[in-house]
C-alpha positions, 0 to 999 in steps of 0.5 A: 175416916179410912174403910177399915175404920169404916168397915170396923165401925158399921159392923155392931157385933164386936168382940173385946179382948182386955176386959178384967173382973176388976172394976176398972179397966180400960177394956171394961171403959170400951165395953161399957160404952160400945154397948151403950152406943148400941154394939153387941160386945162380946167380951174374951177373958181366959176365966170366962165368968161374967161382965156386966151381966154379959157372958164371958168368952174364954177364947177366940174359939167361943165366940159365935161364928158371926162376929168378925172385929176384934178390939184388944186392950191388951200388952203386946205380949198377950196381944201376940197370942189372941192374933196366934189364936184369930189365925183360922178364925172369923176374925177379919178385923183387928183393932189394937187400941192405941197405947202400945207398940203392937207392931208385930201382932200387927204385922202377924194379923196383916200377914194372915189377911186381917184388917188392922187398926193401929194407934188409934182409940175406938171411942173416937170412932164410936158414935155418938162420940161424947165427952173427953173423946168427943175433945180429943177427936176435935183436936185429932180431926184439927190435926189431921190425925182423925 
């Protein structure tokens, strides 16, 4: 495991950009299963409102000073505009979840001094890590992906 994932996976307050009012998203899958593995989860939507019982953030500007990562299950447009809203924040990491090209949200994150996570699955990485995930990071870990 590379030390932004590392660094990504020890810190327990996280915020979550992809989140939606509607039952089922993957934004809301991440949610749900970080918190079970004990993260504190900060979800971001632009109606603000709550999710699972957890207060929404409207914005990057809402979150407490002391959260740090970032996950986005976001369209590489949107995903461009939450980076333009991290630069100047306490966001020092980034982690776009895999099934995109985010290239240059990426880059736009590298380019303001923020660690980034590309093309990877944060449930993967999430301990412990069970089920279809726990199938796919053997594969992964088998093929040198991990």
């Amino acid at each position: 495991m590379n030390e932004i994932i590392k660094k990504f996976m020890g810190n327990k307050r996280i915020a979550l950009a992809g989140v939606s009012h509607r039952r089922k998203s993957f934004g809301n899958a991440v949610l749900s299963a970080l918190a079970e593995r004990g993260y504190t989860v900060f979800p971001i939507h632009p109606d603000g409102g709550r999710l699972k019982e957890i207060n929404c953030a409207k914005n990057i500007n809402e979150l407490p000073d002391d959260v740090e990562s970032l996950v986005i299950c976001l369209s590489p447009g949107i995903a461009n505009q939450i980076i333009k809203e991290t630069i100047g924040s306490n966001i020092k990491r980034i982690w776009f979840q895999q099934g995109a090209n985010f290239d240059f949200a990426a880059q736009l994150a590298k380019n303001n001094g923020m660690e980034v996570v590309t093309g990877k699955c944060i449930l993967l990485y999430a301990e412990p890590v069970t089920g279809f995930h726990a199938f796919h990071r053997f594969l992964a870990r088998a093929f040198g992906k991990l």
